[in-house]
N, C-alpha and C positions, 0 to 999 in steps of 0.2 A: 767633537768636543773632547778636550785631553783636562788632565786635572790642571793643568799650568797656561793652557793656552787654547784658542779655537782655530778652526781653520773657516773660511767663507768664501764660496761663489757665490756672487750676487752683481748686479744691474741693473741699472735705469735708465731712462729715456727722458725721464722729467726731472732729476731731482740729480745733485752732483754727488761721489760715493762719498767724500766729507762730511757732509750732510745727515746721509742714512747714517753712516758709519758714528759719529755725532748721538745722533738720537737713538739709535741704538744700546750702547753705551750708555745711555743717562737711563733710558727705559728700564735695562735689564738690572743696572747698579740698583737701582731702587726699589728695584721688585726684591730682587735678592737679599739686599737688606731688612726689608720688611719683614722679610721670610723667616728670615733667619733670626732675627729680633723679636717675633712675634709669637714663636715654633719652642716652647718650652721644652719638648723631647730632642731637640737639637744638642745631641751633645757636646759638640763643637763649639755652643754658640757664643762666651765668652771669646776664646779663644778668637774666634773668627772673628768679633767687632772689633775687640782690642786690636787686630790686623790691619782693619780698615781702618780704625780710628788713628790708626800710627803712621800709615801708608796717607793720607789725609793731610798729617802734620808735615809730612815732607814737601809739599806742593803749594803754592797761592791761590789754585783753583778752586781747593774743592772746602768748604766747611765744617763740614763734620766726619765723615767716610771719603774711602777711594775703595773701588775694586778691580777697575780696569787700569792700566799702566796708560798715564797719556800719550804714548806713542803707536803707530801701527807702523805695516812694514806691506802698503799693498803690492801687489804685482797684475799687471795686464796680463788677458788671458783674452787672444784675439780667433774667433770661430771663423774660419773657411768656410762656405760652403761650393762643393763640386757643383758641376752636372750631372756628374753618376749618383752622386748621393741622392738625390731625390727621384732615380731612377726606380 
């Protein structure tokens, strides 16, 4: 995790990465929000809603907040496995 951005390996066998990727994103915006709305020693915390609340106005999606950029940028990450390796 960097201040500006994440990085993520992740996978599934049931569930498409859109999806996760999707509900992740709504999970963590909202938690974070809460947090930070909620968290009086938050020094930040104006500063920080007015962000979201501004970054929000920019979009059709979202209502009151944004904290994720609606884009992502994934990339395939495909594992080999040898025969030696499990040697």
């Amino acid at each position: 995790i960097m201040t500006s951005h994440i990085h993520l390996i992740m996978g599934s066998s049931d569930d498409s990465m859109s999806n996760i990727l999707r509900d992740l994103k709504r999970h963590s915006s909202e938690m974070l929000h809460l947090a930070i709305k909620d968290h009086p020693q938050e020094s930040r915390r104006e500063w920080l809603l007015w962000h979201m609340e501004r970054a929000a106005q920019k979009t059709s999606t979202n209502a009151s907040f944004q904290l994720w950029q609606p884009e992502n940028h994934p990339i395939s990450i495909i594992l080999c496995r040898s025969s030696q390796a499990e040697m």
